[in-house]
C-alpha positions in Angstrom: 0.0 0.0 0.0 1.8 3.5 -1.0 0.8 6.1 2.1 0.4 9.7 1.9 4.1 10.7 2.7 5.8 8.3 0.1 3.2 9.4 -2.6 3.9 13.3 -2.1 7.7 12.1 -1.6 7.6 10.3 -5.0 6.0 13.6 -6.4 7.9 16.0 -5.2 11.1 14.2 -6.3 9.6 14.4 -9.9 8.9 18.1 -9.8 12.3 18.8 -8.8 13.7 16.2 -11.3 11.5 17.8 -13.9 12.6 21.4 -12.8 16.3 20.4 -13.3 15.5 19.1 -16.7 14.4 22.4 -17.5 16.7 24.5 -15.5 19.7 22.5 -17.8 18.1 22.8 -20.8 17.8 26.5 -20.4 22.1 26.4 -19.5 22.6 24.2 -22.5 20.2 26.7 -24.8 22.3 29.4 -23.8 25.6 28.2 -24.5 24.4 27.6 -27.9 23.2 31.0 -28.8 26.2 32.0 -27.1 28.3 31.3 -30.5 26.0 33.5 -32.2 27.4 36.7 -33.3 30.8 38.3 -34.6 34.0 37.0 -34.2 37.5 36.9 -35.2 38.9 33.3 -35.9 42.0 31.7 -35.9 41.7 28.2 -37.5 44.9 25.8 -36.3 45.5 22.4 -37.7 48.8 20.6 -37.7 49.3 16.9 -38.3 50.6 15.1 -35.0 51.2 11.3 -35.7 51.3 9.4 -39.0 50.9 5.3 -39.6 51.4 4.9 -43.4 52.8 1.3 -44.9 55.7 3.2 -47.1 56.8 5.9 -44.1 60.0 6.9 -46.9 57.3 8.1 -49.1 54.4 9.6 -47.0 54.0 13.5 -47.0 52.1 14.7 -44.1 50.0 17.7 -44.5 51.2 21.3 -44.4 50.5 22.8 -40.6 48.2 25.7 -41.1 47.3 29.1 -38.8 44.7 31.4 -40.9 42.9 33.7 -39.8 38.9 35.0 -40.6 36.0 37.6 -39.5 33.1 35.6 -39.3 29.5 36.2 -38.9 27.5 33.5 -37.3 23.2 34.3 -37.8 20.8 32.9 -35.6 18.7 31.6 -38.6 16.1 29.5 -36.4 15.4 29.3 -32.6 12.8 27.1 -31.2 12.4 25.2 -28.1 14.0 22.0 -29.5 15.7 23.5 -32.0 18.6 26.3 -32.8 19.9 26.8 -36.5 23.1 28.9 -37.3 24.4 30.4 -40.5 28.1 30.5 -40.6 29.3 33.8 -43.0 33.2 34.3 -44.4 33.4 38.0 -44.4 36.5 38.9 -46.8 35.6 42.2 -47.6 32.5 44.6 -47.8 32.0 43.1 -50.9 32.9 39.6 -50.9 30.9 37.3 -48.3 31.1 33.6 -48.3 28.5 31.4 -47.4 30.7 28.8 -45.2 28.8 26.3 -42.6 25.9 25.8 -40.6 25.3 24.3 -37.5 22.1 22.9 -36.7 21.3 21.8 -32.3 18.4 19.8 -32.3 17.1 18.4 -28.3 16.8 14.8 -27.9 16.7 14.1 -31.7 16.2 10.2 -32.8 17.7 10.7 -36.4 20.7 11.0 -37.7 22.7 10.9 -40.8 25.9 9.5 -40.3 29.0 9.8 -42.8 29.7 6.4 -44.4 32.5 7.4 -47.0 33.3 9.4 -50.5 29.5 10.8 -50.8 27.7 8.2 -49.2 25.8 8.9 -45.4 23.6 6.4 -43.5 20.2 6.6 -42.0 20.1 5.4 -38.4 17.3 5.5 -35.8 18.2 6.3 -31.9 16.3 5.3 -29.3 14.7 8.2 -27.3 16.3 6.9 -24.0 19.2 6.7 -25.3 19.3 10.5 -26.6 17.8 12.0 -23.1 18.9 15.3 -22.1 21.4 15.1 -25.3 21.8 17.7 -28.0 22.4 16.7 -31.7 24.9 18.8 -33.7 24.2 18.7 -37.7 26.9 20.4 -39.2 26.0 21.1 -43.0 28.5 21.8 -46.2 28.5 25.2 -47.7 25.8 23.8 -50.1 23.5 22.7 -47.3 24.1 19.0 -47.9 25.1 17.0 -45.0 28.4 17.0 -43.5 28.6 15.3 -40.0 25.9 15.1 -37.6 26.4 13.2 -33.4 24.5 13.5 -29.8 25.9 14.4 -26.7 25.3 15.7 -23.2 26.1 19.7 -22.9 28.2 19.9 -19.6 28.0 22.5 -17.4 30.3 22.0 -14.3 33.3 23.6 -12.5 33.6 26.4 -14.1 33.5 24.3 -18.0 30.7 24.8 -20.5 31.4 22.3 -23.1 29.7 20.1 -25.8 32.6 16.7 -27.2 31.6 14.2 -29.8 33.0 11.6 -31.7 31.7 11.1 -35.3 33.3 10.4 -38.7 33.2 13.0 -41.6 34.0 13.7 -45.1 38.0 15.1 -45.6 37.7 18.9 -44.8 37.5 21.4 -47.3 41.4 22.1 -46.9 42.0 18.8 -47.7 40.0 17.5 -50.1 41.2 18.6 -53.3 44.7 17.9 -52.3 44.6 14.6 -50.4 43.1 10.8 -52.0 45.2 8.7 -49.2 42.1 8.7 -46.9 38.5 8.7 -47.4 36.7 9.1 -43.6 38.0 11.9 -41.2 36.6 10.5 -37.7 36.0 13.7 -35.5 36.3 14.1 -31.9 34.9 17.4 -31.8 34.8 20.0 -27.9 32.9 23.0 -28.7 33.7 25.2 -25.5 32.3 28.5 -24.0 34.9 30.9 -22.9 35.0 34.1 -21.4 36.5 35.7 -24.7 33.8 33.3 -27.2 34.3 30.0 -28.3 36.9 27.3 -29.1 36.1 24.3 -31.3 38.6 21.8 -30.6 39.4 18.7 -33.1 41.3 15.6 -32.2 40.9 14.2 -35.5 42.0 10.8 -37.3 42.6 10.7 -41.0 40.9 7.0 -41.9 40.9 4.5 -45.0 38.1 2.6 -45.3 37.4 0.2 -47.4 33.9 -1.6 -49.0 33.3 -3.5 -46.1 33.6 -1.1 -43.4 37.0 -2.0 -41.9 39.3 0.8 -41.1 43.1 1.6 -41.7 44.4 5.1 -39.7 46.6 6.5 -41.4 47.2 9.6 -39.6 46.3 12.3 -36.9 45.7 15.9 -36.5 44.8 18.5 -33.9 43.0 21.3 -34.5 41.7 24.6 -32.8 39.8 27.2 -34.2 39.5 30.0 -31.9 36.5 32.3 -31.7 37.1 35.5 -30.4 33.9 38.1 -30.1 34.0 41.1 -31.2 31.8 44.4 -31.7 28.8 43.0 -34.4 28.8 46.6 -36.3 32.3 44.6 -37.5 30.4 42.2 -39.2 27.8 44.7 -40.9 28.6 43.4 -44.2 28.2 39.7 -43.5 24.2 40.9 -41.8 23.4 42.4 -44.9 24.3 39.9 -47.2 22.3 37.3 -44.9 19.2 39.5 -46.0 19.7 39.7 -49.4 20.3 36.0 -49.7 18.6 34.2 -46.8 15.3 33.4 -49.5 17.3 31.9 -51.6 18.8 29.3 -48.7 15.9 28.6 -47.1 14.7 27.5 -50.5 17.8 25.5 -50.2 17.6 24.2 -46.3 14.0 23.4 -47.5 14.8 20.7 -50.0 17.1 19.1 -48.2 14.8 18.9 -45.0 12.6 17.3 -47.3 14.9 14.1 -48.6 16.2 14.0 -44.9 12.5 12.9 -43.7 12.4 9.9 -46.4 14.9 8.5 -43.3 16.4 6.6 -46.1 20.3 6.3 -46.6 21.9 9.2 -48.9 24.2 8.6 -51.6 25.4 12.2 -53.8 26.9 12.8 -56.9 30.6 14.7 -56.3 29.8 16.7 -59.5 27.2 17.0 -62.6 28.1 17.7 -65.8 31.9 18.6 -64.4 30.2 20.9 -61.9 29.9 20.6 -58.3 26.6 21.8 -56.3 28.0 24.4 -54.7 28.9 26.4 -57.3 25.5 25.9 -59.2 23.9 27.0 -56.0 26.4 30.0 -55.6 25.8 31.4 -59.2 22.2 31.7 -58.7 20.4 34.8 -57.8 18.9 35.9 -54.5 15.6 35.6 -56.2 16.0 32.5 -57.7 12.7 30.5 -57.1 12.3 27.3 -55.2 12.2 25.2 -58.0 15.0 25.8 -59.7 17.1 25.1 -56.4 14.9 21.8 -56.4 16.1 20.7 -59.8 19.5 21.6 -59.2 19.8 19.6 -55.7 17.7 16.7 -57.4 20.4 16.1 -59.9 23.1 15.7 -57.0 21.0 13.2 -55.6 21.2 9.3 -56.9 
């Protein structure tokens, strides 16, 4: 028989339970927004270890410290839900449409990086994802890049967000590099006073038809995130409004193939082309349809 006291015990451990819930969900939302904004970045990557079968032969990959004003836009914000528009800001006049990050609460789906152009549909279970944030990172075409769940923590004085998940080979890589196909990603995304780092502990993989993996290298990065006054990143805000139409057209279409929940296999390029630069020759007002017939093509 449950008494009195043990039934209001039970429920007042699950209000307070439930009020945590919330009160950590609210943390974690703000961290998030928190790399909203403008910043100055330094991007760091230098290779630290190498594996290869003919050493004598093997060139590692060139260290590299660049440097970048970036705007991020808050492009979507919803309970479960925060969307983020990376921006390259070169000049006034030259903006470059570079990532986006997408933070979806408790998500079940995911599209996980196979190899070459190839990702894989997988269903979580909701237990399994509870209290967890997913992190969708997208390509500078909107298609998908690398996507994994994980518990925001907030303790001691750390506000941080670590993953491990395998990718395609970066963009600083990929046109000069064929001696690996999966980049498996252990990425930190940390809060700090000054903004944000994004920290990489990365391991350059072949993998072959039947899944099994040879490393051939590793690599640290970290890109520092410095804020900075947002009148610095004017330019970047207004392209985002002259353009941001045309991408949702974009973000749109994908969304759409994304819900068949079926495995995705791309084309690299049509007729000689690659989707990005279709996508980046067309005209703020292009219409929905013609980024629909452009994006179908990519898909096989």
């Amino acid at each position: 028989m449950i008494t009195k006291s043990l039934y209001y015990s039970a429920l007042m451990a699950l209000t307070f339970s439930s009020g945590f819930s919330q009160d950590k969900k609210q943390q974690d939302i703000k961290s998030i927004k928190s790399m909203c904004g403008c910043y100055e970045v330094k991007f760091n990557f230098t290779e630290t270890f190498s594996y290869p079968k003919d050493s004598l032969s093997y060139k590692p990959s060139e260290t590299k410290h660049e440097s970048a004003l970036e705007w991020v836009e808050l492009i979507e914000d919803s309970p479960n839900k925060i969307s983020m528009q990376h921006l390259l800001i070169v000049s006034d006049d030259m903006i470059i449409k570079h990532w986006r990050q997408d933070w979806l609460y408790e998500n079940t789906d995911l599209y996980l990086f196979d190899k070459n152009t190839s990702w894989k549909y997988k269903k979580l279970d909701k237990k399994a994802v509870k209290g967890q944030w997913t992190q969708k990172v997208f390509q500078v075409d909107d298609s998908p890049r690398y996507e994994g769940t994980a518990t925001w923590v907030h303790v001691d004085g750390q506000d941080y967000w670590a993953n491990v998940t395998d990718a395609p080979l970066p963009r600083r890589e990929h046109t000069k590099r064929n001696d690996y196909n999966v980049l498996k990603r252990r990425n930190i995304h940390e809060i700090t006073s000054t903004g944000w780092n994004h920290e990489q502990d990365n391991q350059k993989l072949v993998r072959n038809d039947s899944g099994k993996d040879v490393l051939l290298a590793e690599e640290k990065g970290m890109d520092v995130y410095t804020k900075v006054a947002d009148s610095k990143c004017l330019a970047g805000q207004k392209w985002w409004k002259e353009n941001n139409a045309l991408w949702k057209n974009v973000r749109d279409k994908w969304q759409t193939l994304f819900e068949r929940h079926k495995d995705l296999n791309l084309e690299a390029k049509v007729d000689k082309k690659s989707l990005y630069s279709l996508l980046f020759d067309l005209k703020p007002n292009a219409t929905k349809a013609e980024t629909d017939v452009i994006i179908d093509k990519f898909v096989k």
